[in-house]
C-alpha positions in Angstrom: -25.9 53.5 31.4 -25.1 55.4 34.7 -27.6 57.9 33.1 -29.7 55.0 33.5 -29.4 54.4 36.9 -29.3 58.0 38.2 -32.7 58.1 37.5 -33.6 55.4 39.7 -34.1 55.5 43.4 -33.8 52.3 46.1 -37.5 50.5 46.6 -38.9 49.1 50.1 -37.1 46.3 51.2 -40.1 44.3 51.3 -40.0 44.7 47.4 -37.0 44.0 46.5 -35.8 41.2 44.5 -32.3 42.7 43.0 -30.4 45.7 43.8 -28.0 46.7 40.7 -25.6 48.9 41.8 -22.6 50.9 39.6 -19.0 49.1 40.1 -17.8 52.5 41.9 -21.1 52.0 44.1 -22.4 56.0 43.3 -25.5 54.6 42.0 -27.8 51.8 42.7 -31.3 50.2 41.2 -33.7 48.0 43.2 -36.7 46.7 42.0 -37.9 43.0 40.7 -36.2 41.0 38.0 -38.1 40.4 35.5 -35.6 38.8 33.1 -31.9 38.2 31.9 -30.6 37.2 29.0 -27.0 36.7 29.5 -26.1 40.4 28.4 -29.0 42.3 30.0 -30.9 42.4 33.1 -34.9 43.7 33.0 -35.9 45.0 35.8 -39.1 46.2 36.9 -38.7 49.6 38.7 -40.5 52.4 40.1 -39.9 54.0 36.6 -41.1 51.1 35.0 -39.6 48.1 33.2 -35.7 49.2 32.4 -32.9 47.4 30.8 -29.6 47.6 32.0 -25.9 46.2 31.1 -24.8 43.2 33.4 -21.2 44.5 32.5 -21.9 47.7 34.3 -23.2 46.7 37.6 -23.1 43.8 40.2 -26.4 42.2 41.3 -27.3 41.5 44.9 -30.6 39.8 45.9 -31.9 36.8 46.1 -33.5 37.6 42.3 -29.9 37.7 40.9 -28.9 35.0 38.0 -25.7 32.7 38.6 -23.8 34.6 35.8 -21.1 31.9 35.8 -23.7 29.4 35.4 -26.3 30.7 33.3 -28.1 28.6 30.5 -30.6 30.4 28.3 -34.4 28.7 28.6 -36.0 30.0 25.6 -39.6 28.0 25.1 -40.9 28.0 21.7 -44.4 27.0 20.8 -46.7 26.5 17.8 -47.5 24.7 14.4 -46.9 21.2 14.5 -46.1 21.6 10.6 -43.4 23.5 12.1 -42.2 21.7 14.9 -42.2 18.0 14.1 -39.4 17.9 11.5 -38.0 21.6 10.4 -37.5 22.7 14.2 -35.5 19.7 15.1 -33.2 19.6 12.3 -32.4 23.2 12.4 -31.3 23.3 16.1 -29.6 19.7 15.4 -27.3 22.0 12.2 -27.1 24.2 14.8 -25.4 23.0 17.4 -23.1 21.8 14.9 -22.1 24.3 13.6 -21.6 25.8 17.2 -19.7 23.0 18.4 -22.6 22.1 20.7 -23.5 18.6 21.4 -27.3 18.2 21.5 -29.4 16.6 23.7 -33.5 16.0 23.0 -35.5 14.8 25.9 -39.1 14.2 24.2 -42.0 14.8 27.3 -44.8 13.8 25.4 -46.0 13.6 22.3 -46.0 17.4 21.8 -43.6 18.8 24.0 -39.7 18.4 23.7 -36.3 20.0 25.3 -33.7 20.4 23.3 -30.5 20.7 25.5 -27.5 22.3 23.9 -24.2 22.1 25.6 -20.7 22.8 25.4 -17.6 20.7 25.6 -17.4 21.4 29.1 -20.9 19.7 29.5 -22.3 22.9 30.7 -25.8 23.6 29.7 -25.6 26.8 27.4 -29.3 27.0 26.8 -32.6 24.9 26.8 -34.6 25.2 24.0 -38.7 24.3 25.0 -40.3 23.3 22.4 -44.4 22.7 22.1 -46.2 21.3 19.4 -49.9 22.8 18.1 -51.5 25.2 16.2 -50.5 28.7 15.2 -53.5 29.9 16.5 -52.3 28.5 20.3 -48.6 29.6 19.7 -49.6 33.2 19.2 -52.1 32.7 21.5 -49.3 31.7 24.5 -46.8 34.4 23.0 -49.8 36.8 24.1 -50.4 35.6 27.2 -46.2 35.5 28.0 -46.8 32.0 28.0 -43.9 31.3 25.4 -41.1 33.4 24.1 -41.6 32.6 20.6 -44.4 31.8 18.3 -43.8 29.7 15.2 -47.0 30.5 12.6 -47.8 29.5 9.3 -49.9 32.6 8.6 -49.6 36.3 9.8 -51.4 37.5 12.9 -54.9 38.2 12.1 -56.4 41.3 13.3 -58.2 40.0 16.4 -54.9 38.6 17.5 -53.0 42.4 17.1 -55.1 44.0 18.6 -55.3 41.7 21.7 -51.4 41.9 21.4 -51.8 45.5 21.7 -54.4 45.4 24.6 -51.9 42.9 26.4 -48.8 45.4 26.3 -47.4 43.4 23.8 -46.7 46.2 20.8 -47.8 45.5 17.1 -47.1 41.5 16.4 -47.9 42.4 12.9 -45.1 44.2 12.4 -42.5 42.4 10.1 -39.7 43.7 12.3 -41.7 41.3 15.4 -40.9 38.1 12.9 -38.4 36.2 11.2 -39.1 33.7 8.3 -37.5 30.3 8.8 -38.4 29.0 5.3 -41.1 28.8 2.5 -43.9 26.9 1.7 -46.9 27.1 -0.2 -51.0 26.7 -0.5 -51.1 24.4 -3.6 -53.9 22.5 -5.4 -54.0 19.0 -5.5 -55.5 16.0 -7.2 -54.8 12.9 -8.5 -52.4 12.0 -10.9 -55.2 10.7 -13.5 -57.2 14.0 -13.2 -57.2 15.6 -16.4 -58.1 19.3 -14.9 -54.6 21.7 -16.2 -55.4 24.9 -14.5 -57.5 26.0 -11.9 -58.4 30.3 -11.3 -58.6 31.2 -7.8 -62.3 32.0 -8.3 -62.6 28.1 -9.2 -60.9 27.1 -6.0 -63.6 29.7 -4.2 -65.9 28.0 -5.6 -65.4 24.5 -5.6 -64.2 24.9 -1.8 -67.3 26.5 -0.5 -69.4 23.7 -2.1 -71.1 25.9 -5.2 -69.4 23.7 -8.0 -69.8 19.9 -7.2 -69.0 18.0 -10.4 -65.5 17.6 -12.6 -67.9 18.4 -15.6 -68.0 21.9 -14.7 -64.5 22.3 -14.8 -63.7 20.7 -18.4 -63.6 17.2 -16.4 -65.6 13.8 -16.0 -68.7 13.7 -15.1 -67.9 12.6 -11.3 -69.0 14.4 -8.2 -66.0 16.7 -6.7 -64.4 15.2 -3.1 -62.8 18.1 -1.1 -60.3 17.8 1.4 -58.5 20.3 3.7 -56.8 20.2 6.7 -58.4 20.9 10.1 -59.6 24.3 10.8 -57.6 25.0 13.6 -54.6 25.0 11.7 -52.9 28.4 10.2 -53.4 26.3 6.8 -56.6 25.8 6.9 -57.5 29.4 8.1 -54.5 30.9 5.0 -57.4 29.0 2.7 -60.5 31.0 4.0 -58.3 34.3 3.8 -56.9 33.9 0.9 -59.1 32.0 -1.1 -62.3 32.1 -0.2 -62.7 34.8 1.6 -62.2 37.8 -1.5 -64.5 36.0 -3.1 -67.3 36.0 -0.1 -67.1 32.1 0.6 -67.4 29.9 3.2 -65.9 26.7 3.4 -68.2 23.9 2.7 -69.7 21.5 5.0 -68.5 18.5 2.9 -65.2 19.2 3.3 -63.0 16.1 4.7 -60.8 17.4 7.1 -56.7 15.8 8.0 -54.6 15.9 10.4 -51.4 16.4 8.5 -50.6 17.5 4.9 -48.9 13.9 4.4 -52.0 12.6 5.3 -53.8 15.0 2.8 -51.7 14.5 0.0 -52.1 10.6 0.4 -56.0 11.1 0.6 -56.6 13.1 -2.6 -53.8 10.5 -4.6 -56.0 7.9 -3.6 -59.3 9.6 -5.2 -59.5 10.2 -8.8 -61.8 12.7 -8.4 -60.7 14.1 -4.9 -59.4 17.9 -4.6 -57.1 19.0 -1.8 -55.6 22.4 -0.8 -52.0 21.0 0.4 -48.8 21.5 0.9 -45.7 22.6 -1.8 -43.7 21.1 1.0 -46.0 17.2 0.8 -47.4 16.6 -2.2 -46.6 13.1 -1.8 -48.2 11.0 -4.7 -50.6 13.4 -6.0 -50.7 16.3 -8.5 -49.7 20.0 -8.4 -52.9 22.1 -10.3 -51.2 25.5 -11.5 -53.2 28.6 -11.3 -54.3 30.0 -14.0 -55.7 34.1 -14.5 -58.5 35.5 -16.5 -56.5 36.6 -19.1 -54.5 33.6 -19.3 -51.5 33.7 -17.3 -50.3 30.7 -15.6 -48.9 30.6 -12.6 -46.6 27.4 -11.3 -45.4 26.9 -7.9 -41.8 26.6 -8.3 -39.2 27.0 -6.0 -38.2 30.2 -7.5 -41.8 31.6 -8.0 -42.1 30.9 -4.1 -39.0 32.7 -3.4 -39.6 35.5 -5.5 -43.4 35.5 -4.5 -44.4 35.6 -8.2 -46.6 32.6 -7.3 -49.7 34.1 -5.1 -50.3 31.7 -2.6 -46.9 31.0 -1.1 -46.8 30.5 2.5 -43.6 31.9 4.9 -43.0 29.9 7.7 -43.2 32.8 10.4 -41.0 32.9 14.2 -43.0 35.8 16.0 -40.5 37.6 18.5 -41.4 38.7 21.7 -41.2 42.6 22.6 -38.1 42.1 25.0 -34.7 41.5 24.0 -34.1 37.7 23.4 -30.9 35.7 25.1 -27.9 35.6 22.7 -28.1 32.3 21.8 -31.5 32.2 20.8 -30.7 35.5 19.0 -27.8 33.6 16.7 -30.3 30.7 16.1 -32.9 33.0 14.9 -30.1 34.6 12.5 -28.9 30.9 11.8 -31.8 31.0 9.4 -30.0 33.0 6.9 -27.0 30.6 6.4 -26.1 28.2 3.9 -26.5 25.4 6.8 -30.1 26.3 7.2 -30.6 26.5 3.7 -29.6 23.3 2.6 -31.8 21.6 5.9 -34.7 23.6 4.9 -34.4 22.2 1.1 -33.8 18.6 2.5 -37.3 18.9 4.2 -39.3 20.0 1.2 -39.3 23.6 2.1 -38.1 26.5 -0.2 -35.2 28.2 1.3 -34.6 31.9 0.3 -30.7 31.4 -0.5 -30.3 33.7 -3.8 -30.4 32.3 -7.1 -30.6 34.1 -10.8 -32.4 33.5 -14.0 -31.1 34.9 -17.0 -33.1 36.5 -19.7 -33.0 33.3 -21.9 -35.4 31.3 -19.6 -37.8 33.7 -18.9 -39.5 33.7 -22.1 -42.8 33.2 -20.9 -43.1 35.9 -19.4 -42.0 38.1 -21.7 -44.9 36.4 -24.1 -47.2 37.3 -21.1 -45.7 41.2 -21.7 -46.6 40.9 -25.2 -50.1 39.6 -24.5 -50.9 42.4 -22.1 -50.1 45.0 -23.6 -52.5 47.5 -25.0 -53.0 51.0 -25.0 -51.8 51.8 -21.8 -48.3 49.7 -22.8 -47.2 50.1 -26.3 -44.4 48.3 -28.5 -41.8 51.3 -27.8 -42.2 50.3 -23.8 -41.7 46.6 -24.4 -38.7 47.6 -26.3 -37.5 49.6 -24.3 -37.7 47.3 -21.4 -36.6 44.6 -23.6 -33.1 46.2 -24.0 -32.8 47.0 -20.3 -32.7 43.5 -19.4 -30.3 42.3 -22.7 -27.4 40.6 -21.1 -29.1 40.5 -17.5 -30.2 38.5 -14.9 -33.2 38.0 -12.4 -32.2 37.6 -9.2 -34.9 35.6 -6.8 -35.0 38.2 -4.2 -38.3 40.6 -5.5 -39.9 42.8 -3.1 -43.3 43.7 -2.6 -45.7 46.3 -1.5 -49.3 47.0 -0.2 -51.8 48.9 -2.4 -50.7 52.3 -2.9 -48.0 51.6 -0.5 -44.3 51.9 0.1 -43.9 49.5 3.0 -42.5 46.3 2.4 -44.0 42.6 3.4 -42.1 40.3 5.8 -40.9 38.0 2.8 -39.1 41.2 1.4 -37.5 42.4 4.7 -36.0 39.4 4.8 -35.0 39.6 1.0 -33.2 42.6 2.3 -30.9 41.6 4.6 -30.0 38.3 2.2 -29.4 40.9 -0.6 -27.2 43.0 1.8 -25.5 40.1 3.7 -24.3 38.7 -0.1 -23.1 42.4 -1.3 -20.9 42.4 2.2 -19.8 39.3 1.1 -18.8 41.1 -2.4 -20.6 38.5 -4.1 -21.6 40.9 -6.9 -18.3 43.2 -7.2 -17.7 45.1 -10.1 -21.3 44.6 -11.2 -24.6 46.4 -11.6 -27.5 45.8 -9.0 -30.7 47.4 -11.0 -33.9 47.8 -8.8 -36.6 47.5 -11.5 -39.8 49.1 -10.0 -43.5 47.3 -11.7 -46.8 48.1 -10.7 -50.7 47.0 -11.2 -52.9 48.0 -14.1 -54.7 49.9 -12.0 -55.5 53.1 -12.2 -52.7 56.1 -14.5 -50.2 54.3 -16.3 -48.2 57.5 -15.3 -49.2 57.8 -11.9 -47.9 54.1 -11.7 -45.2 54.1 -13.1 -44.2 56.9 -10.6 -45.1 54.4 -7.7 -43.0 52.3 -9.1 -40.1 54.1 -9.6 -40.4 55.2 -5.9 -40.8 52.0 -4.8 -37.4 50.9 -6.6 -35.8 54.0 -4.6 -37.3 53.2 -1.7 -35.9 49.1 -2.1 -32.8 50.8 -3.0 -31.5 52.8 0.3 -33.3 49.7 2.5 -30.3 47.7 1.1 -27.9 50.3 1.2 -28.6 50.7 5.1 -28.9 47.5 6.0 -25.3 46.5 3.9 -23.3 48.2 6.4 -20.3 46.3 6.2 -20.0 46.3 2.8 -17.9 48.6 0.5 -20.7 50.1 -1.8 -17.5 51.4 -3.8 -17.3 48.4 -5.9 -20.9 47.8 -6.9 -22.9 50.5 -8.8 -26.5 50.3 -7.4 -29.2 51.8 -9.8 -33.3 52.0 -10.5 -35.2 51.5 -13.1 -39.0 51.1 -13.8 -41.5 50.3 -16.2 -44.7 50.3 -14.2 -47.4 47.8 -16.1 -45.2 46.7 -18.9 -44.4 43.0 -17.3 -47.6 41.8 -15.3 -46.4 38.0 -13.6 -50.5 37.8 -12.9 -53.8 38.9 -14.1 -54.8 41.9 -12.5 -58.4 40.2 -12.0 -58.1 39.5 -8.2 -56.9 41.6 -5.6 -53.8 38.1 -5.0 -53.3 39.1 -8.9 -52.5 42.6 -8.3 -50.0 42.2 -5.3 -48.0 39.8 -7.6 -47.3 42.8 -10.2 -46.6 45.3 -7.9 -43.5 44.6 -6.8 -39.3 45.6 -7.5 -37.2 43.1 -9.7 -33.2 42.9 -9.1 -31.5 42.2 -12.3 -28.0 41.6 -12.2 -25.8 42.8 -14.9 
């Protein structure tokens, strides 16, 4: 830190705000404050913005904090899917669980502060809260308008690179966000509809209008009533990104837009020949439509397929960090996430948690059938028995991890299966037993040449959860890697959502 500060020099006193200056008083920084968190001060220098230790320096200047006295303000801002019920009742657990009473004062109908203070009735931090759209929570995070974003879809590309032209870094970088819980983009209709499976292609086109009657989807003959939720919301837009738009749609001009998923849900239940893209998280009275591949494979949302991602469409519920450091406390309520408090909340509400569960091999005989079913020349009966015997006596854990197209990098939803893997082998939760990485791939292209990829990618999942289980002693687990490339598609490999389901690295748990 005095390293630091040597290579700063005193600014005019017309622009100072805060002087920093070492305890023995050898060196000194001046410049404007731009922030503190309770640990750090960031200052805007002649060398530009610097951070600095408050434990190494005193602060003069009418800029300076009241350290004794300081209370985090931490403003948060984004979906209302987000905000209205998860947001509360994970700062309310919380504050429990840091013996801090909490105090709401509600401002109008979209803004909120959430007061959390200790049992000396000190303020420890304020917690601003705004209620709208993802696309105007990144759009304030942007514009420095709120610390946090809270997003029900990933940035677009518009939005990074205006996060890059505003000095803001990459905000599509997974290590910018955190994933508070799960949800899902799920079909719905009524409970009388007799449609079992829909493709994605069907949803494309029923969506943008092209198919208009039940008949031509093995149903009545009634005209098709579609309902989605407004386009502002990251829902909304997930749908035209995900569903329509690899198949070159546009959303139709018929659709009947809601407010809410609540008030979605309600609306198709009420329509026996209504379709809806809702919610996993409010499906109120109406029906979940599976998803259902070219070649056959269905595809359920579950709670596990959502946590394991094996279901295409699930839905994170993002937190996009700012490029500066964040106060302490907002720091431990963004790792609150990852306890059993959280979990249990986040399950309460609807939402899919990510705490770890297992499968054994005796319940995942479907998709063993669907190994059976796909293989051909590329996968013959020696691989299926040979993968068959690998997983004898083992068990799936929910944690999979996943990968772009001919890439090792892993998705947000896996970097946070990472550190939950890691944080349970500190805990020695799996002692004395074997964590295999099982590396799969796509269909496409070598069999070889994938099944290379996958083995790397195992590897590569591997050392991530070695280096991020620091605290653990890796003595008394045996961590190994295994792959079989094509041999266990979860998906067709039909659509391009298909494909990014297979490729992907398994943990069995032996």
């Amino acid at each position: 830190m005095a390293a630091l500060l040597m290579l700063s020099t005193a600014l005019p006193a017309s622009a100072q705000d805060v002087a920093l200056r070492s305890h023995d008083g050898s060196v000194e920084l001046s410049g404007t404050l731009i922030g503190f968190d309770g640990e750090y001060y960031r200052v805007d220098s002649i060398y530009g913005p610097l951070t600095v230790s408050a434990q190494g320096v005193t602060c003069r200047g009418p800029g300076c904090p009241d350290l004794e006295n300081y209370v985090a303000e931490i403003r948060f801002a984004g979906a209302s899917a987000i905000t209205d019920q998860l947001f509360p009742a994970l700062v309310a657990r919380f504050a429990a669980s840091r013996d801090l009473t909490l105090r709401r004062q509600v401002l109008d109908a979209d803004r909120s502060v959430f007061s959390l203070i200790r049992e000396d009735a000190q303020v420890a931090a304020r917690f601003h809260v705004t209620g709208t759209s993802t696309d105007e929570g990144l759009a304030a995070l942007l514009a420095r308008e709120t610390d946090i974003a809270l997003a029900t879809r990933q940035p677009d590309e518009t939005e990074a690179a205006a996060a890059r032209a505003a000095d803001q870094g990459d905000i599509s970088m997974v290590a910018r966000s955190r994933i508070m819980g799960l949800d899902a983009l799920v079909p719905l209709v009524a409970p009388g509809n007799p449609v079992d499976a829909l493709s994605l292609e069907d949803l494309a086109g029923i969506f943008a209008g092209e198919v208009t009657n039940w008949q031509d989807m093995d149903g009545p003959d009634a005209p098709i009533a579609l309902h989605l939720l407004e386009p502002s919301t990251g829902h909304a837009q997930d749908v035209e990104t995900r569903i329509l738009a690899p198949f070159d749609r546009q959303p139709a001009a018929t659709i009947i837009r809601h407010a809410s998923t609540a008030a979605l849900a309600d609306a198709v239940a009420a329509d026996p020949f209504a379709i809806g893209i809702g919610s996993y998280s409010e499906i109120g009275n109406a029906r979940l439509v599976p998803l259902r591949g070219v070649c056959g494979f269905i595809q359920h949302a579950t709670p596990d397929s959502l946590k394991s991602e094996d279901y295409p469409l699930t839905a994170p519920l993002f937190v996009y960090l700012p490029v500066r450091r964040m106060p302490q406390l907002g720091r431990e309520f963004l790792a609150f996430f990852e306890s059993q408090d959280a979990d249990r909340v986040i399950r309460r509400l609807g939402f899919v948690n990510q705490a770890i569960t297992a499968q054994p091999l005796r319940e995942q005989g479907e998709r063993l059938a669907n190994a059976v079913a796909a293989a051909g020349e590329e996968v013959d009966l020696e691989d299926l028995q040979e993968m068959v015997a690998a997983m004898a006596g083992a068990e799936r854990l929910s944690p999979t991890f996943r990968f772009g197209d001919g890439t090792a990098e892993l998705d947000a939803q896996s970097l946070s299966a990472v550190a939950r893997l890691s944080r349970a082998i500190e805990r020695g939760a799996y002692d004395g037993r074997d964590l295999v990485f099982v590396g799969f791939s796509d269909s496409q292209g070598n069999a070889g040449a994938n099944l290379r990829l996958a083995r790397g990618r195992a590897e590569a999942v591997r050392l991530a959860v070695i280096a991020a289980a620091t605290d653990g002693d890796l003595n008394r687990i045996r961590l190994r890697v295994e792959a079989f490339g094509e041999a266990l598609p979860m998906a067709c490999d039909d659509t391009a959502a298909g494909r990014a389901v297979n490729r992907r690295v398994e943990v069995w748990l032996r």
